[in-house]
PDB file with one MODEL, atoms N, CA, C and O in Angstrom:
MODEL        1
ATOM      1  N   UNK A   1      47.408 121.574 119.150  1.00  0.00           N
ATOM      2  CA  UNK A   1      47.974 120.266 119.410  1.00  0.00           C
ATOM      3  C   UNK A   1      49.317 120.109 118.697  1.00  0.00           C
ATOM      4  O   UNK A   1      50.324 119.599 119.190  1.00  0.00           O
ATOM      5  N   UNK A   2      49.202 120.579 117.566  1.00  0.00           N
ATOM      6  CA  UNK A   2      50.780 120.498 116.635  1.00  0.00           C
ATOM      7  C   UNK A   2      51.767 121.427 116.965  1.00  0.00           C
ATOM      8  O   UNK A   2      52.853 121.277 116.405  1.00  0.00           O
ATOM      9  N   UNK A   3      51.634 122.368 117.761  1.00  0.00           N
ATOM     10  CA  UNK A   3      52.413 123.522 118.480  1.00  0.00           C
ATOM     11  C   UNK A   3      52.656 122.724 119.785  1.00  0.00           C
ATOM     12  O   UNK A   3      53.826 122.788 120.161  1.00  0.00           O
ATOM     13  N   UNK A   4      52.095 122.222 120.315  1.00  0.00           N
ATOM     14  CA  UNK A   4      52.368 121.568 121.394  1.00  0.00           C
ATOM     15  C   UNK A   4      53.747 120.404 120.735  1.00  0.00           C
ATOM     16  O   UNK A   4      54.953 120.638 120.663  1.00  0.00           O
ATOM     17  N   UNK A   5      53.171 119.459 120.433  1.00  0.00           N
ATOM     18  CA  UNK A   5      54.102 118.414 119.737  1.00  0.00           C
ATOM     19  C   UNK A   5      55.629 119.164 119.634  1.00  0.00           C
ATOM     20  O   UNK A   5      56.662 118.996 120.281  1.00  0.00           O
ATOM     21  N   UNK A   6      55.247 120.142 118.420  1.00  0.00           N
ATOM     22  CA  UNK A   6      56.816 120.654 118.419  1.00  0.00           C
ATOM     23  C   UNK A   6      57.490 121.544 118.940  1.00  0.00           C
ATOM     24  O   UNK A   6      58.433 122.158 118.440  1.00  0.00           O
ATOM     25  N   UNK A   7      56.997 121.656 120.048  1.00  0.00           N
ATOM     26  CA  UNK A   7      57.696 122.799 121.417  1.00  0.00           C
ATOM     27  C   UNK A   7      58.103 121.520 122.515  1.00  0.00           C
ATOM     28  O   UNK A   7      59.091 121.766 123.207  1.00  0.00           O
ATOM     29  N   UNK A   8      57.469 120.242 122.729  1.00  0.00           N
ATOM     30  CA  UNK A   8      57.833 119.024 123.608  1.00  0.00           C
ATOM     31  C   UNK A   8      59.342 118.471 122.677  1.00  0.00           C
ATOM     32  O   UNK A   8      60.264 117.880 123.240  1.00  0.00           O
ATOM     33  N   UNK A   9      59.336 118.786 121.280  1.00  0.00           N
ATOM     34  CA  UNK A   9      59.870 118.330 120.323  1.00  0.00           C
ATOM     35  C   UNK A   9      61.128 119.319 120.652  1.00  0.00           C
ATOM     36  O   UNK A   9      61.708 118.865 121.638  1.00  0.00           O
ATOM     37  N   UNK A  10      61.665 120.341 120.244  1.00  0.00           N
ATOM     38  CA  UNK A  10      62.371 121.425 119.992  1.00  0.00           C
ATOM     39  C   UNK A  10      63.011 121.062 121.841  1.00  0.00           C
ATOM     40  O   UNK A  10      64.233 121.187 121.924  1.00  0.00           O
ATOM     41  N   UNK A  11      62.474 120.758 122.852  1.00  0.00           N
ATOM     42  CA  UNK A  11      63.383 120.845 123.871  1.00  0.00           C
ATOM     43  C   UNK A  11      63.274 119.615 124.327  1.00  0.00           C
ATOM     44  O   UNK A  11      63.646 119.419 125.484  1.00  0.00           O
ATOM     45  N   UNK A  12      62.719 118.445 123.508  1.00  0.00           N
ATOM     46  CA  UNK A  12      63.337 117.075 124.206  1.00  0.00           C
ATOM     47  C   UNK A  12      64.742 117.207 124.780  1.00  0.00           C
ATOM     48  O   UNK A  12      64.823 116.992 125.990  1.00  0.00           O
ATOM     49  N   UNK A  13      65.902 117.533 124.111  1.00  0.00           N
ATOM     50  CA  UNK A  13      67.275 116.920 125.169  1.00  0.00           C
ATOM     51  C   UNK A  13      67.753 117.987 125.455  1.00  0.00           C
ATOM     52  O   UNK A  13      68.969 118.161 125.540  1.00  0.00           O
ATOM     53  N   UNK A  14      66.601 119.181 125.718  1.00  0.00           N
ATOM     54  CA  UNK A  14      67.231 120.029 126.752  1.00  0.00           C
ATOM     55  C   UNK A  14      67.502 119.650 128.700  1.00  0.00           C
ATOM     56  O   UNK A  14      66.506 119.272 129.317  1.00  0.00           O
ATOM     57  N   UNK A  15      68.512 119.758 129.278  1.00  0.00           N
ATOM     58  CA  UNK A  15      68.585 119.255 130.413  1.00  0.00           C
ATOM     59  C   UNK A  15      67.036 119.444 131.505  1.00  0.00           C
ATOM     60  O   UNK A  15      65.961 119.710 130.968  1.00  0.00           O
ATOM     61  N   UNK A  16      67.106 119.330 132.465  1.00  0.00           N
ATOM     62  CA  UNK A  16      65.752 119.370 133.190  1.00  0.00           C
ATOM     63  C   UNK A  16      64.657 119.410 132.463  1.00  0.00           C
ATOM     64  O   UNK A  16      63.597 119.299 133.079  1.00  0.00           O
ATOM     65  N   UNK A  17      64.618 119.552 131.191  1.00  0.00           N
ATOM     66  CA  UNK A  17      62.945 119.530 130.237  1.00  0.00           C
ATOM     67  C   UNK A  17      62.193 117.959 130.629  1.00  0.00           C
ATOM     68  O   UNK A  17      62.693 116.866 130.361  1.00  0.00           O
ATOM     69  N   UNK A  18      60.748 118.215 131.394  1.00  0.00           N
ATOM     70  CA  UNK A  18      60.026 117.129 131.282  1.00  0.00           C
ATOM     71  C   UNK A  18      58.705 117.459 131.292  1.00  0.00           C
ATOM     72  O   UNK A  18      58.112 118.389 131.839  1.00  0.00           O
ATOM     73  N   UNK A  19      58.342 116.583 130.623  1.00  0.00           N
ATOM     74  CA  UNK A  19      56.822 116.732 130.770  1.00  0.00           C
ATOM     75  C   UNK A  19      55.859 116.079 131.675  1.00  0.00           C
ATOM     76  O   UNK A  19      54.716 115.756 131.350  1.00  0.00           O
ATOM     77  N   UNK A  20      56.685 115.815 133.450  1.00  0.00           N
ATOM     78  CA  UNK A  20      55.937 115.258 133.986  1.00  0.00           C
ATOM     79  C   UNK A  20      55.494 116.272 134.802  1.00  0.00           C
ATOM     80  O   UNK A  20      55.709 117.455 134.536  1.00  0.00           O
ATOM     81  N   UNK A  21      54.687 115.779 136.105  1.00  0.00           N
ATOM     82  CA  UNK A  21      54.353 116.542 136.999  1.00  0.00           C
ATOM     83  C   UNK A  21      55.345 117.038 138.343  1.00  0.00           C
ATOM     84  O   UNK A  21      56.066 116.312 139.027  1.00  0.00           O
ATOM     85  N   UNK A  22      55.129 118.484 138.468  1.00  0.00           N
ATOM     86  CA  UNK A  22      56.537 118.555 139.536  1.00  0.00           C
ATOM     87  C   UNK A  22      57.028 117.641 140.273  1.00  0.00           C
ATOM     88  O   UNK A  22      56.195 116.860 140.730  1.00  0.00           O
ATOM     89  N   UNK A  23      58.557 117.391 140.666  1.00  0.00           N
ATOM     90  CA  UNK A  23      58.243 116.369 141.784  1.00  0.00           C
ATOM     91  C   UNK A  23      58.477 115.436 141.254  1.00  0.00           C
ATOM     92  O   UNK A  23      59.036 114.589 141.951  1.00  0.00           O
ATOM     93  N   UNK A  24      58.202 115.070 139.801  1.00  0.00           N
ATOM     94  CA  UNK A  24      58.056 113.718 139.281  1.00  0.00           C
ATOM     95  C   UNK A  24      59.378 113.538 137.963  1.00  0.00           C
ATOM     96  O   UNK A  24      59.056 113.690 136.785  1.00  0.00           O
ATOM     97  N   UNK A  25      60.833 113.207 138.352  1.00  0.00           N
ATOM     98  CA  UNK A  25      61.804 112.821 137.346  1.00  0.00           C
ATOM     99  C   UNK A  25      62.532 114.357 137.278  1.00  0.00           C
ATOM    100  O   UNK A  25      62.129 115.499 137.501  1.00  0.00           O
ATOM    101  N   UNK A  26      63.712 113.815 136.884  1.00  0.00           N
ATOM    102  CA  UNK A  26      64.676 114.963 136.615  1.00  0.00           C
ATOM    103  C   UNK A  26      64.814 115.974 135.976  1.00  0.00           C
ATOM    104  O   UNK A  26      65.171 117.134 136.179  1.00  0.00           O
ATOM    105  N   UNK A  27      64.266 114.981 134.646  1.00  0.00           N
ATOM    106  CA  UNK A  27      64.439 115.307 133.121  1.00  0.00           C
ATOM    107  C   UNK A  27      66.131 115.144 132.697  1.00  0.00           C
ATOM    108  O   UNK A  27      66.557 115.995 131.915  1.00  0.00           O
ATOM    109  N   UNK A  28      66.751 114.464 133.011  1.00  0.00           N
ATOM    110  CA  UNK A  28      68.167 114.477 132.639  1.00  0.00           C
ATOM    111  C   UNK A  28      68.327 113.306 131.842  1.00  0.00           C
ATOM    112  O   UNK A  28      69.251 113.424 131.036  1.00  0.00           O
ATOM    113  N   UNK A  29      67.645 112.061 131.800  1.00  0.00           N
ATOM    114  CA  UNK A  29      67.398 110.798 131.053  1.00  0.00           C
ATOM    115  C   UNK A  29      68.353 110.876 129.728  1.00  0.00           C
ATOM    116  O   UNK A  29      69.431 110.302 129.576  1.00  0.00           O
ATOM    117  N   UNK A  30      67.422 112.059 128.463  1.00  0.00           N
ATOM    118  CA  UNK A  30      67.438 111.943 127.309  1.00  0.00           C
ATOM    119  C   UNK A  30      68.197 112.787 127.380  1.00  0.00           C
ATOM    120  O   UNK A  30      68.703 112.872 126.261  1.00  0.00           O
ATOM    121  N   UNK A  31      68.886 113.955 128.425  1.00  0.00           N
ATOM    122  CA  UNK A  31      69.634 115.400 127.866  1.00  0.00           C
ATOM    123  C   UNK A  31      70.870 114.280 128.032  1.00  0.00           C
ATOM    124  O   UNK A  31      71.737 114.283 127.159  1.00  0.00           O
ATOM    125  N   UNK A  32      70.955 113.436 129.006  1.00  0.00           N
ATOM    126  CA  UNK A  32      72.585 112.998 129.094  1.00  0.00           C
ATOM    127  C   UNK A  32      72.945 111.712 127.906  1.00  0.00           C
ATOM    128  O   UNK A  32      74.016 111.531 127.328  1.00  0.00           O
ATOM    129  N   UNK A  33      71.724 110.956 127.784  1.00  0.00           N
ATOM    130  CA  UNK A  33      72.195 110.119 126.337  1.00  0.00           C
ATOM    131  C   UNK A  33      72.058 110.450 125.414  1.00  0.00           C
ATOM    132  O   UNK A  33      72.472 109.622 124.603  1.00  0.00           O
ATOM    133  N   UNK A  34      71.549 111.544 124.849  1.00  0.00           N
ATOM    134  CA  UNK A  34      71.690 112.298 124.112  1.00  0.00           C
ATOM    135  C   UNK A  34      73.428 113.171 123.547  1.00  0.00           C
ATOM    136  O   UNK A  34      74.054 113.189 122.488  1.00  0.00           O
ATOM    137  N   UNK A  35      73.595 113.643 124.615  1.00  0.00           N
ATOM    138  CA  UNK A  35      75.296 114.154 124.970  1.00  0.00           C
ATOM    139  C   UNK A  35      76.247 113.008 124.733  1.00  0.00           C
ATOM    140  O   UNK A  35      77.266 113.066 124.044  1.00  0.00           O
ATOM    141  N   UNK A  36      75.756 111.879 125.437  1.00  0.00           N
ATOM    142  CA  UNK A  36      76.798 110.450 125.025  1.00  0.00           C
ATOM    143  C   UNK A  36      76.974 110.271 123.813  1.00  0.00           C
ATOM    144  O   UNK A  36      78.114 110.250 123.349  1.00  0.00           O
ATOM    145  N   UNK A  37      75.737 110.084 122.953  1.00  0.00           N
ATOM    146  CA  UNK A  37      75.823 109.983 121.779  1.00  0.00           C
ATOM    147  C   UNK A  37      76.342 110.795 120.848  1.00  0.00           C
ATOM    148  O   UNK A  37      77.124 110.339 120.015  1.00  0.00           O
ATOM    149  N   UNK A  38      76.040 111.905 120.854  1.00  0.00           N
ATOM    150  CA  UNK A  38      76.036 112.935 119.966  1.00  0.00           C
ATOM    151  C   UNK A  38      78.094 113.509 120.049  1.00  0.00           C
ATOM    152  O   UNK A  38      79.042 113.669 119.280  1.00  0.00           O
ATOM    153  N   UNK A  39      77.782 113.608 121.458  1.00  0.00           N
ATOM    154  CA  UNK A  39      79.466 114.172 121.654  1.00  0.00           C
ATOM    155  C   UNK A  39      80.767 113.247 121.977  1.00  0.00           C
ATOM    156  O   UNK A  39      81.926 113.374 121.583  1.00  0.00           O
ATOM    157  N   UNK A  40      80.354 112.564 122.575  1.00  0.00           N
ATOM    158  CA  UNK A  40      81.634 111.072 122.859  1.00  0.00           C
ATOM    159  C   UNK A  40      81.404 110.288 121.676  1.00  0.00           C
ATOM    160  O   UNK A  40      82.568 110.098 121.321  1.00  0.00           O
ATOM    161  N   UNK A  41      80.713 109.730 120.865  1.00  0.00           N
ATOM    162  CA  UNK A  41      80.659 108.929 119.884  1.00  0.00           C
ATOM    163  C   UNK A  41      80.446 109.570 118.257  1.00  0.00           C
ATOM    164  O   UNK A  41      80.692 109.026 117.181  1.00  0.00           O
ATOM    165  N   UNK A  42      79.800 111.167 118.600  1.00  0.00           N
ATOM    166  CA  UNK A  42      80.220 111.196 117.129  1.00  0.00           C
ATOM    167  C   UNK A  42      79.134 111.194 116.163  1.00  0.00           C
ATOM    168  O   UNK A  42      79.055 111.302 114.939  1.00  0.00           O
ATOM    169  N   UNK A  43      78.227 111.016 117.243  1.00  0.00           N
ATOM    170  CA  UNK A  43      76.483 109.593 116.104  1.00  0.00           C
ATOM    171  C   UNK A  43      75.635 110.998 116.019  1.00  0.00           C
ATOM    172  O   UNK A  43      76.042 112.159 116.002  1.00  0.00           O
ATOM    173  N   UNK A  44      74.068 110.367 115.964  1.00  0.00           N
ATOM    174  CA  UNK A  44      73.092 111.166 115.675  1.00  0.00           C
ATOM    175  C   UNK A  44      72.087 110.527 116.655  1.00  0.00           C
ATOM    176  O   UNK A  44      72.270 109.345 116.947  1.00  0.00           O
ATOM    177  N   UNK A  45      70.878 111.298 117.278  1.00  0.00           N
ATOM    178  CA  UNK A  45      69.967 110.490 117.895  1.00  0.00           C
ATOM    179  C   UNK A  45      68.709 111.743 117.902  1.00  0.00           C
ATOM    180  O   UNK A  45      68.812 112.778 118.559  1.00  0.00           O
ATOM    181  N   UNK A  46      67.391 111.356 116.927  1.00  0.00           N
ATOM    182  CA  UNK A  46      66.111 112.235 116.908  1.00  0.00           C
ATOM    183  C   UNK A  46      65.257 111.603 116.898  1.00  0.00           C
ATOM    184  O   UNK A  46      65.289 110.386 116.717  1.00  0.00           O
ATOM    185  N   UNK A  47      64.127 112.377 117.121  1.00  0.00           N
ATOM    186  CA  UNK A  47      62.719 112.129 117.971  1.00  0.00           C
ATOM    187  C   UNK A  47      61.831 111.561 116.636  1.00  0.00           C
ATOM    188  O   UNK A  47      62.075 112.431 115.800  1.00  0.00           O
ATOM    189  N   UNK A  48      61.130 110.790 116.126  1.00  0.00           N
ATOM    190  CA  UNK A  48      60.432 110.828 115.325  1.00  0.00           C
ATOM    191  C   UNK A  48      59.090 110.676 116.020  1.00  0.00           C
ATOM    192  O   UNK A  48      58.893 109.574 116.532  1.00  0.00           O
ATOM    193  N   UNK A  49      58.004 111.712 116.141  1.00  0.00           N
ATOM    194  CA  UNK A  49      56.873 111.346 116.336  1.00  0.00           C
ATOM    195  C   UNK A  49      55.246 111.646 115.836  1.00  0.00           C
ATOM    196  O   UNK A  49      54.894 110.897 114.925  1.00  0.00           O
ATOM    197  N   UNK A  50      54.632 112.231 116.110  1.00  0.00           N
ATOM    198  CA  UNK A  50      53.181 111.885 115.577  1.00  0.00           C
ATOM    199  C   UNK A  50      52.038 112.156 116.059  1.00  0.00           C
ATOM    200  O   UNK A  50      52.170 111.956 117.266  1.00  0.00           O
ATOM    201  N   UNK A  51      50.928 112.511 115.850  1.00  0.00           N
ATOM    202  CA  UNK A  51      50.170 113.387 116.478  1.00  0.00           C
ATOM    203  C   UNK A  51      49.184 112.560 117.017  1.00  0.00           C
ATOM    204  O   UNK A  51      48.413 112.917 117.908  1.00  0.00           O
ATOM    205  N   UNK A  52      49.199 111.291 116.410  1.00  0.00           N
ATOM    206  CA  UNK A  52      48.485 109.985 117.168  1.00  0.00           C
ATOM    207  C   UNK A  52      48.909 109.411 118.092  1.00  0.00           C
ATOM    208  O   UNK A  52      48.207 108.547 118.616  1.00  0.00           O
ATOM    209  N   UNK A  53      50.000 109.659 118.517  1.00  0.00           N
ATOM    210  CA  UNK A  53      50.814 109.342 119.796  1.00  0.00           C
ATOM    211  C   UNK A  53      51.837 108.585 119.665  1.00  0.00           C
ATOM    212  O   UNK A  53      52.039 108.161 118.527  1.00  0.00           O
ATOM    213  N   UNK A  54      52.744 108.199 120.706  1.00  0.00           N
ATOM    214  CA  UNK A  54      54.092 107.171 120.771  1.00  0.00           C
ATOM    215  C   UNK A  54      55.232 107.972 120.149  1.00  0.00           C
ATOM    216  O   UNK A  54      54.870 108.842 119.358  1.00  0.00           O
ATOM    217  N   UNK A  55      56.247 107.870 120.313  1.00  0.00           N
ATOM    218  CA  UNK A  55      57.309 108.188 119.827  1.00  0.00           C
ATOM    219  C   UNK A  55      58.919 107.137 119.316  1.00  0.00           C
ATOM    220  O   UNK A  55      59.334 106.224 120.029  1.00  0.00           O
ATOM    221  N   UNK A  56      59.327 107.388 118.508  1.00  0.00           N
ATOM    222  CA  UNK A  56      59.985 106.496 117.966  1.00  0.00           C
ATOM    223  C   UNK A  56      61.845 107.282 118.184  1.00  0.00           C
ATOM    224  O   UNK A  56      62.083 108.482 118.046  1.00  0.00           O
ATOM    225  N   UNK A  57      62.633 106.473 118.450  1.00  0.00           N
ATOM    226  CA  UNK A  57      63.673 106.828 118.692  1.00  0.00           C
ATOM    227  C   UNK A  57      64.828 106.898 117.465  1.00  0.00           C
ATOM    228  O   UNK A  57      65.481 105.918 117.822  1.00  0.00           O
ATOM    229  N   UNK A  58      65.304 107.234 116.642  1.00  0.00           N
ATOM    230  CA  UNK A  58      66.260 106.814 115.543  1.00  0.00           C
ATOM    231  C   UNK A  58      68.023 107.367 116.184  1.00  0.00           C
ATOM    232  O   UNK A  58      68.405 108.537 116.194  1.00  0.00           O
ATOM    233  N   UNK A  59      68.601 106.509 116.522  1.00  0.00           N
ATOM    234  CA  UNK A  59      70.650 106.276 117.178  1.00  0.00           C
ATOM    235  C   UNK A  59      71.153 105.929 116.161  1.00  0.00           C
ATOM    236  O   UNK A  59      70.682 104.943 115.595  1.00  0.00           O
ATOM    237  N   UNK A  60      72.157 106.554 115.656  1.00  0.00           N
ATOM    238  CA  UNK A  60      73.091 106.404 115.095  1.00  0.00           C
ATOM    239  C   UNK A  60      74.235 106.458 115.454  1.00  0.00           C
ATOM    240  O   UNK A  60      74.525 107.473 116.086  1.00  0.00           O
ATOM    241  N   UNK A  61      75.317 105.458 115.224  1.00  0.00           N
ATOM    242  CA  UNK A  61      76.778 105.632 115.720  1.00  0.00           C
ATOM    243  C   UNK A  61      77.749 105.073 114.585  1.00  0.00           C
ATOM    244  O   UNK A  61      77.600 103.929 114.157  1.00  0.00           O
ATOM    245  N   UNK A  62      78.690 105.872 114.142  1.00  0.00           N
ATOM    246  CA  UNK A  62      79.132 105.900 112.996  1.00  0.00           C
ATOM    247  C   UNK A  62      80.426 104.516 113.722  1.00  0.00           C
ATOM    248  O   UNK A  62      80.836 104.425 114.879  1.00  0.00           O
ATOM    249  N   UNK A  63      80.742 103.688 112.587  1.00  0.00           N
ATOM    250  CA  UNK A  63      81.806 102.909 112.536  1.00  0.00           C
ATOM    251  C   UNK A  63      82.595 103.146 112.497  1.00  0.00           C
ATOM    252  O   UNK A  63      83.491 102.303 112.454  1.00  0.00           O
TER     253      UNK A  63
ENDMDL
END
């Protein structure tokens, strides 16, 4: 289960990465705001999550 977590983890904002069912979403969501953030603005944006479920988002954008 914790190998799972951090292999979903390790390619969250890889482009096409999803964990739905074929057919179902792009996967481009988090690879492209991810890129906004990180490369046009400069910021930070990671996954915080948990083996009990949900996931928490932490954005940063520097002033």
């Amino acid at each position: 289960m914790l190998t799972d977590l951090i292999s979903v983890i390790t390619q969250l904002f890889t482009a096409f990465f999803t964990t739905k069912a074929e057919g179902k979403g792009t996967g481009l969501g988090l690879s492209i705001g991810y890129q906004i953030v990180t490369q046009k603005y400069w910021g930070s944006w990671k996954c915080l999550s948990s083996l009990e479920g949900g996931a928490e988002f932490a954005i940063g954008i520097p002033m």
